[in-house]
SEFI-660947 format. One line per field, with one value per residue (C-alpha): residue number from 1; x, y, z. Coordinates in pm, 1 decimal. Example, Ala and Ser with C-alpha at 12.3 -4.5 7.8 and 13.67 -1.06 7.14 Angstrom:
# SEFI-660947
nr <- (1  2) $
u <- (1230.0  1367.0) $
v <- (-450.0  -106.0) $
w <- (780.0  714.0) $
***
This chain:
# SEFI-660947
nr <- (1  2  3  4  5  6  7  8  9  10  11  12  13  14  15  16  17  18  19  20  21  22  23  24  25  26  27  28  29  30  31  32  33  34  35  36  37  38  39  40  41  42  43  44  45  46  47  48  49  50  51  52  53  54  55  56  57  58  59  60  61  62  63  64  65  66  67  68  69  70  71  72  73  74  75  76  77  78  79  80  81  82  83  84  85  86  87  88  89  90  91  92  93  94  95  96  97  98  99  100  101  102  103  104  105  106  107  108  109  110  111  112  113  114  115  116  117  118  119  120  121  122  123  124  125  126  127  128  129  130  131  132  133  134  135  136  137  138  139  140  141  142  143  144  145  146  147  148  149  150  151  152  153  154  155  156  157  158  159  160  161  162  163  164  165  166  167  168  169  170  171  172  173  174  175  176  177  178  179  180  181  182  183  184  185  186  187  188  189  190  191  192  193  194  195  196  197  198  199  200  201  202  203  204  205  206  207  208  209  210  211  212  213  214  215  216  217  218  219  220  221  222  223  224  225  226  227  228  229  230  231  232  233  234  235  236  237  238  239  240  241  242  243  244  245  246  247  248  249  250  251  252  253  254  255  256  257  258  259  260  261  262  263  264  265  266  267  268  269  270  271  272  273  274  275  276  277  278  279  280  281  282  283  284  285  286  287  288  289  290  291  292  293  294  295  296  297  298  299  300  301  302  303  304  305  306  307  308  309  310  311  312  313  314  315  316  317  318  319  320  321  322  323  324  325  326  327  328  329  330  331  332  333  334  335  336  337  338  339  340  341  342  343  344  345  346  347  348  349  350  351  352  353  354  355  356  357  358  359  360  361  362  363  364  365  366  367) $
u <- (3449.5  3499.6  3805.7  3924.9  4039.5  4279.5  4471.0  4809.5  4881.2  5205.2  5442.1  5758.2  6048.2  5874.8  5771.6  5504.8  5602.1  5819.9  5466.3  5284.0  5535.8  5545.7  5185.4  5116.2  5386.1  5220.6  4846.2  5001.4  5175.8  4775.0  4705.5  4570.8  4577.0  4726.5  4811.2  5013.4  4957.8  5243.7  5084.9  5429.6  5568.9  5907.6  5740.3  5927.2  5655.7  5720.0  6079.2  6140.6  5828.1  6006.7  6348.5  6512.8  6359.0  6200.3  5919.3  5744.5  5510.3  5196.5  5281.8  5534.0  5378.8  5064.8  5279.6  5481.8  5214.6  4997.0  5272.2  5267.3  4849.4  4824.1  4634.4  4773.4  4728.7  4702.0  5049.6  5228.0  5164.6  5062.9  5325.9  5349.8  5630.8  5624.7  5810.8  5950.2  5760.3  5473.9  5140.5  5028.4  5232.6  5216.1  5142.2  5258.3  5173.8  5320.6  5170.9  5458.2  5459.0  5591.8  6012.8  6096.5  5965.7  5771.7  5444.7  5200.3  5219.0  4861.5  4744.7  4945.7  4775.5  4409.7  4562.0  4685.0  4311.9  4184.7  4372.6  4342.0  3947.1  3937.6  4144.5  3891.4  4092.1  3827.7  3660.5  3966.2  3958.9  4201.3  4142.2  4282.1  4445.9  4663.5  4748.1  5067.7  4981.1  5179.4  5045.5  5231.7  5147.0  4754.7  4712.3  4388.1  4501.8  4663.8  4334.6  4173.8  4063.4  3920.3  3765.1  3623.3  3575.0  3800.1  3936.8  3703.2  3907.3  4280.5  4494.4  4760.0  5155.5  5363.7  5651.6  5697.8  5795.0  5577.0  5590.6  5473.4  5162.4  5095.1  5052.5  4825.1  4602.9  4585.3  4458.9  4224.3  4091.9  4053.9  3894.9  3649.7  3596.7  3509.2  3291.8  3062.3  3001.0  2895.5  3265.5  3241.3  3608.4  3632.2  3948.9  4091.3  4326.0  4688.5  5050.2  5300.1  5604.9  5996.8  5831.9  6068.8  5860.9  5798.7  5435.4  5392.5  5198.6  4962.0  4896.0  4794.4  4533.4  4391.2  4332.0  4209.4  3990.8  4211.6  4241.5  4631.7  4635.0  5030.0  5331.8  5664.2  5945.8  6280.5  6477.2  6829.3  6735.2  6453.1  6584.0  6880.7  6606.6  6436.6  6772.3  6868.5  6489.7  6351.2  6089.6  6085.7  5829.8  6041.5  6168.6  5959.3  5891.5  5767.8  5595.7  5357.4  5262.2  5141.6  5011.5  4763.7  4715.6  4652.6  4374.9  4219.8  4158.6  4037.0  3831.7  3677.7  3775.3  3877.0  3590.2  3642.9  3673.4  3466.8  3779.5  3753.3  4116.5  4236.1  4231.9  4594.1  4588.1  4456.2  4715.1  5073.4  4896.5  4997.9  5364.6  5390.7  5254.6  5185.5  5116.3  4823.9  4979.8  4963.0  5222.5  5450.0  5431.0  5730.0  5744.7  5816.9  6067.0  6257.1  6297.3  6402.1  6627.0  6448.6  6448.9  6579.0  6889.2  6630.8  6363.3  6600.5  6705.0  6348.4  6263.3  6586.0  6478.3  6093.5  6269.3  6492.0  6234.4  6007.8  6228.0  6356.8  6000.9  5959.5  6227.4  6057.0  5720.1  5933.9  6031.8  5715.4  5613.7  5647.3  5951.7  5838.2  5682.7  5984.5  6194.0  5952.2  5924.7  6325.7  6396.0  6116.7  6120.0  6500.3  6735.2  6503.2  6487.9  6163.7  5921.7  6007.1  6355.4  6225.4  5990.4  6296.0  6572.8  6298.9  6149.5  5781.0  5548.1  5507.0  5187.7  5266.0  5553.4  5256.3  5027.6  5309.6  5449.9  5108.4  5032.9  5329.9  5220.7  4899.2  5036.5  5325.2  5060.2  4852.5  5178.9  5288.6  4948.2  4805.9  5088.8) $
v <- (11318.0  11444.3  11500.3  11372.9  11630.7  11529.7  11752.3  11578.2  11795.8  11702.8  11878.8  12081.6  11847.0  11449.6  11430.8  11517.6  11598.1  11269.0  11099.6  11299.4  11267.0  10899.3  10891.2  11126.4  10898.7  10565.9  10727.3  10787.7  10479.7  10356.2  10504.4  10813.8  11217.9  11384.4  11685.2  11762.5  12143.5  12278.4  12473.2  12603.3  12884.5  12702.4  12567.5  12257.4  11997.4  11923.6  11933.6  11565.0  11540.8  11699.1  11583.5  11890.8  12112.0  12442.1  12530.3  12927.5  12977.0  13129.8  13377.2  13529.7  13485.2  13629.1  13939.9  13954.8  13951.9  14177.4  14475.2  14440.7  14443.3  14154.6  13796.2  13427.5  13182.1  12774.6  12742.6  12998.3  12777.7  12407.8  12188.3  11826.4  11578.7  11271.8  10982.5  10750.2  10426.8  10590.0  10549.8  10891.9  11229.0  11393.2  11784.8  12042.2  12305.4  12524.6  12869.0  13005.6  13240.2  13581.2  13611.8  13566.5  13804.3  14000.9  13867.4  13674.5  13335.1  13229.6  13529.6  13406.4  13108.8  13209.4  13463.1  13145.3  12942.6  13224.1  13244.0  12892.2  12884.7  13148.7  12925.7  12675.8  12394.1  12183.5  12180.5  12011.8  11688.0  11531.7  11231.2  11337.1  11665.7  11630.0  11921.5  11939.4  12135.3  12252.9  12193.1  12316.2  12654.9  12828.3  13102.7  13014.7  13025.5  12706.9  12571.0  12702.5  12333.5  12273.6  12581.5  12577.3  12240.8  12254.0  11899.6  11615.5  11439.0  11461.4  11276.2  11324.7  11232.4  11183.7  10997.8  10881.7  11198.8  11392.4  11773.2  11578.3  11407.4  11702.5  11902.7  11603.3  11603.7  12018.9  11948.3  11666.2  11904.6  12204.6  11954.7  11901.5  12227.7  12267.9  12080.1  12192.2  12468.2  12323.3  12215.7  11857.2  11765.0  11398.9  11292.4  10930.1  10838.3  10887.4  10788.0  10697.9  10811.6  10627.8  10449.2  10321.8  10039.4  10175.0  10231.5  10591.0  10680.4  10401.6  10456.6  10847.1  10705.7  10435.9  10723.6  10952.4  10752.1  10778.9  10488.1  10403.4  10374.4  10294.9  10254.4  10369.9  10225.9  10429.9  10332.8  10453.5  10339.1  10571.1  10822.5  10827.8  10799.4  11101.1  11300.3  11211.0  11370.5  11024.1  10800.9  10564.7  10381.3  10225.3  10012.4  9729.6  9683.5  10037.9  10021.2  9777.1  9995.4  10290.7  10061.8  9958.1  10277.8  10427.8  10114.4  10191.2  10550.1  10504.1  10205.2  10405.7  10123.0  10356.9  10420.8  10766.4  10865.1  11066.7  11134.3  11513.7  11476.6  11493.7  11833.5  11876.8  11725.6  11397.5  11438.4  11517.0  11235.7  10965.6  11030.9  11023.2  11139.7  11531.2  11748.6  11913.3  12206.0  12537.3  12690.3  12921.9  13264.8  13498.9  13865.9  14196.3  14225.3  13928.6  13990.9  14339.7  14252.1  14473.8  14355.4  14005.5  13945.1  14020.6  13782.0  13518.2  13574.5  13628.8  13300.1  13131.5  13275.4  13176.6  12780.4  12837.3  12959.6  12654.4  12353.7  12519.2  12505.1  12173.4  12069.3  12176.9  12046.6  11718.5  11769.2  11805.0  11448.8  11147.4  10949.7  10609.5  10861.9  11101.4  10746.2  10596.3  10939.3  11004.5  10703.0  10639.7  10991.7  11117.9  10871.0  10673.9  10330.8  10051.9  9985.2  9626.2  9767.5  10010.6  9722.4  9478.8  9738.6  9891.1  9487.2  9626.1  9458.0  9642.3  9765.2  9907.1  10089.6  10219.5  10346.8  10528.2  10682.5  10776.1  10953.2  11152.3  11268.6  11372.7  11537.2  11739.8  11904.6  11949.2  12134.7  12331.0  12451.0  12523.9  12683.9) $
w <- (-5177.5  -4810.3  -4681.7  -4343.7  -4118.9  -3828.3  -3608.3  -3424.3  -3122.5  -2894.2  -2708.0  -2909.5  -2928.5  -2895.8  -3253.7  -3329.4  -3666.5  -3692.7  -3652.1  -3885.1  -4144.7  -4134.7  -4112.5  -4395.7  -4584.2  -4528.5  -4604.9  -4957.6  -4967.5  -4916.6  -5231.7  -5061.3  -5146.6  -4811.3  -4751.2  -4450.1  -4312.4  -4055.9  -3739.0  -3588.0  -3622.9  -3691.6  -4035.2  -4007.3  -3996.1  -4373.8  -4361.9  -4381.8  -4600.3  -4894.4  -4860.0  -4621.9  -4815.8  -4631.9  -4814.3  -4827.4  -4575.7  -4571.7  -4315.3  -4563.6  -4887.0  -4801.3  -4637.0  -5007.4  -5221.0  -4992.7  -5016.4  -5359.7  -5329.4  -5523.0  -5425.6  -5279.4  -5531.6  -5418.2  -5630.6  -5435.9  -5109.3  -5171.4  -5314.9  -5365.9  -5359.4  -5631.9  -5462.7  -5736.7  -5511.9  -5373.4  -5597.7  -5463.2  -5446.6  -5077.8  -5044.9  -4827.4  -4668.4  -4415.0  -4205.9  -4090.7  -3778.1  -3733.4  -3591.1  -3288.5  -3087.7  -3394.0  -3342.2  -3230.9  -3343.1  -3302.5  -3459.3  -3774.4  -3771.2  -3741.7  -4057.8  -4216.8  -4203.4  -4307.4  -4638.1  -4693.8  -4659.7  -4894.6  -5128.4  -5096.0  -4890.5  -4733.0  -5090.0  -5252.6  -5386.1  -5097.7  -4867.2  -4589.1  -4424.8  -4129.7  -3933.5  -3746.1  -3438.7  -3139.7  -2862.9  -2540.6  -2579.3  -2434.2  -2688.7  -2836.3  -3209.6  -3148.3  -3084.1  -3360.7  -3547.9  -3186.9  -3154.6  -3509.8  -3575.6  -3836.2  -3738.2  -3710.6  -3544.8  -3273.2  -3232.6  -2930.9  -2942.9  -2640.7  -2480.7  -2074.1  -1953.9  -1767.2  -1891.8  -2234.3  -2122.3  -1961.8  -2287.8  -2362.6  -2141.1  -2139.1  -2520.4  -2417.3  -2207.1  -2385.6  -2686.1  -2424.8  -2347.6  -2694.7  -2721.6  -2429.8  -2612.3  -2975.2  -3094.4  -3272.1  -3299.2  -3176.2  -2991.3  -3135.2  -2870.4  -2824.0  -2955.9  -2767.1  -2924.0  -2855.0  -2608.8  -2374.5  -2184.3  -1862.6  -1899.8  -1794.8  -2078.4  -2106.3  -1692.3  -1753.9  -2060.5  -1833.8  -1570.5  -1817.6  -2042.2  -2381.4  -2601.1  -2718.0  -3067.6  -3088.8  -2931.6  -3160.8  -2969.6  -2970.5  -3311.0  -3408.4  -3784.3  -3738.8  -3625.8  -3874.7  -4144.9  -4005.9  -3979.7  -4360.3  -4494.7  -4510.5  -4402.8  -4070.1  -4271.0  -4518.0  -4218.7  -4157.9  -3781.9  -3832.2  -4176.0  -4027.9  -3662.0  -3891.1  -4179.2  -3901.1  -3733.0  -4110.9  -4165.1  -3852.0  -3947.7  -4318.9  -4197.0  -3899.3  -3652.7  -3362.8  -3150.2  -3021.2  -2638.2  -2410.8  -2215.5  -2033.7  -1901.3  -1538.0  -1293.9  -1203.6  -887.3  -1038.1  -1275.4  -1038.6  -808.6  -1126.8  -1080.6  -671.5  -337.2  -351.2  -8.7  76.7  252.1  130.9  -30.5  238.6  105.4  91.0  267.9  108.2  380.0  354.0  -40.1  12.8  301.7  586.5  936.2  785.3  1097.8  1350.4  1245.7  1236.3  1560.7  1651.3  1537.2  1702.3  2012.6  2007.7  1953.3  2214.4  2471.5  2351.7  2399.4  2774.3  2829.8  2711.7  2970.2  3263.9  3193.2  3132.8  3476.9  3632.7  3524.5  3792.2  3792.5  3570.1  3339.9  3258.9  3292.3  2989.7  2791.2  2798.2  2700.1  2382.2  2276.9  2347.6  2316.0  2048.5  2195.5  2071.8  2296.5  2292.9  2464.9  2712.2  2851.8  2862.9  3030.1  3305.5  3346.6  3282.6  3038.3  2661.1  2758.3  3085.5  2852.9  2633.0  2875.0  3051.8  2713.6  2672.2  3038.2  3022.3  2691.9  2779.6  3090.1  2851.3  2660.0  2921.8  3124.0  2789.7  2674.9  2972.7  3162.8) $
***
């Protein structure tokens, strides 16, 4: 039998591991051996999975037994859950991370694959692994399923908001990246997660190529379900959403996408207009507060000196033309109403306004 590999990457905090959960619950609903392995250092993906329950990571077993030089067995890290109505128990497994602060957490979870392929894990008689993954983070353990193929497949979560798609569509991109260079993990498409309607989500994965494989709307039910160590999928309207999304993926129904992601400006340009300018750089002097009163006053002085000059070249212009100018460009008046106060036709108003401008740059650029 081979086992279906399938890492769900999202950013910390939308959940990710709400949708894994729920999907690992429903695949063994299905009649279906899943495992579900936690990539955070948090170790909190299986949480809900097994009732509040925290289980031992990997991280620290393997740091236990090593002190005590003796070797990780599958029973001191995999455990299953028997769930009086589901035909299938569900098993468990999280990697762990150093402490805050301690360690590096993608180092712990290269360490963690690597115990686990030593254990044998993609050799076990399972239909389907899903790894919990985070995925706002760049340190390349985190993309070690991409980077090894370890998953055959991703899956992305995310809600409306933008800092969340982002992480999406870094991982779409680094999966690509991947697999320039030999990687053969295949990208599904992409969750939308409490999706609140207003179609943010679903515009980035038109832009960016990525199929939608299901919208979760926001639920309080769900969400109380989630908070009590339960599962969302025991409530219909939900049951039926990852029931399909579940068929889909056992059925091989989803046609996978060739999506490469968007550069960044492509992807800010989704959510509004965005300048072209350069960014102003600071000054060592202005941040250590040297010669800071005088360059202010420099700089009131140089706009001073400017708009006096302005004057006078203003000054220099014939009479209709300074009439025309002063009134479009100072006091703000519509052409419409300069042509109807002076009794000249709009276009002898425009071809004044545009004389005296030619003539002001002339006078200020050239005097």
């Amino acid at each position: 039998m081979t086992t279906r590999t399938i890492a769900i990457y999202g950013k910390g905090g939308i959940g990710k591991s709400f949708t894994t959960t729920n999907l690992s619950a429903t695949f063994a609903m299905m009649n279906k051996r899943v495992l579900q392995l936690g990539c955070d250092p948090k170790h909190d993906s299986t949480t809900s999975l097994f009732g509040g329950i925290s289980l031992p990571t990997v991280t620290d077993v393997f740091a236990e037994k090593n002190a005590l030089n003796q070797q990780v067995a599958i029973s001191d890290i995999v455990f299953r859950r028997d769930i009086a109505d589901f035909p299938q128990p569900i098993y468990g497994i999280e990697l762990g991370g150093p402490q805050v602060g301690r360690g590096c957490g993608g180092r712990g979870i290269i360490s963690g694959f690597d115990v686990l392929e030593k254990l044998g894990i993609f050799k076990w008689q399972l239909d389907i692994i899903l790894m919990d993954f985070l995925g706002d983070v760049v340190c390349g353990g985190f993309a070690t399923p991409l980077a090894r193929s370890l998953s055959e497949e991703v899956i992305l979560v995310t809600n409306n908001d933008r800092q969340s798609i982002f992480t999406a569509n870094n991982i779409c991109q680094a999966n690509n990246y991947f697999r320039t260079i030999g990687g053969k993990s295949r990208l599904l498409g992409l969750i939308i997660n409490r999706d609140d309607g207003s179609g943010i989500a679903e515009k980035y994965a038109e832009a960016a190529g990525i199929t939608v494989l299901m919208k979760v709307p926001y639920s309080a039910d769900a969400r109380d379900k989630d908070d009590s160590f339960d599962f969302a999928v025991r409530l219909p309207e939900l049951q039926n959403k990852f029931k399909t999304l579940a068929g889909d993926i056992i059925e091989n129904r989803i046609t996978p996408c060739e999506a490469v992601g968007l550069d960044f400006m492509g992807f800010v340009r989704l959510f509004g207009e965005v300048s072209n300018d350069a960014p102003l750089a600071a000054t060592a002097d202005e941040l250590f507060g040297r010669k800071e009163s005088l360059a202010v006053s420099e700089k009131n002085s140089s706009l001073d000196s400017d708009n006096l000059k302005m004057l006078r070249c203003i000054e220099q212009l014939g009479a209709e033309e300074q009439e025309v100018y002063r009134m479009v460009e100072k006091e703000k008046r519509a052409i419409s109403e300069v042509a109807e106060l002076t009794h000249r036709e709009e276009s002898a108003v425009r071809e004044l306004l545009s004389s005296a401008r030619r003539e002001l740059k002339k006078l200020f650029f050239e005097s």
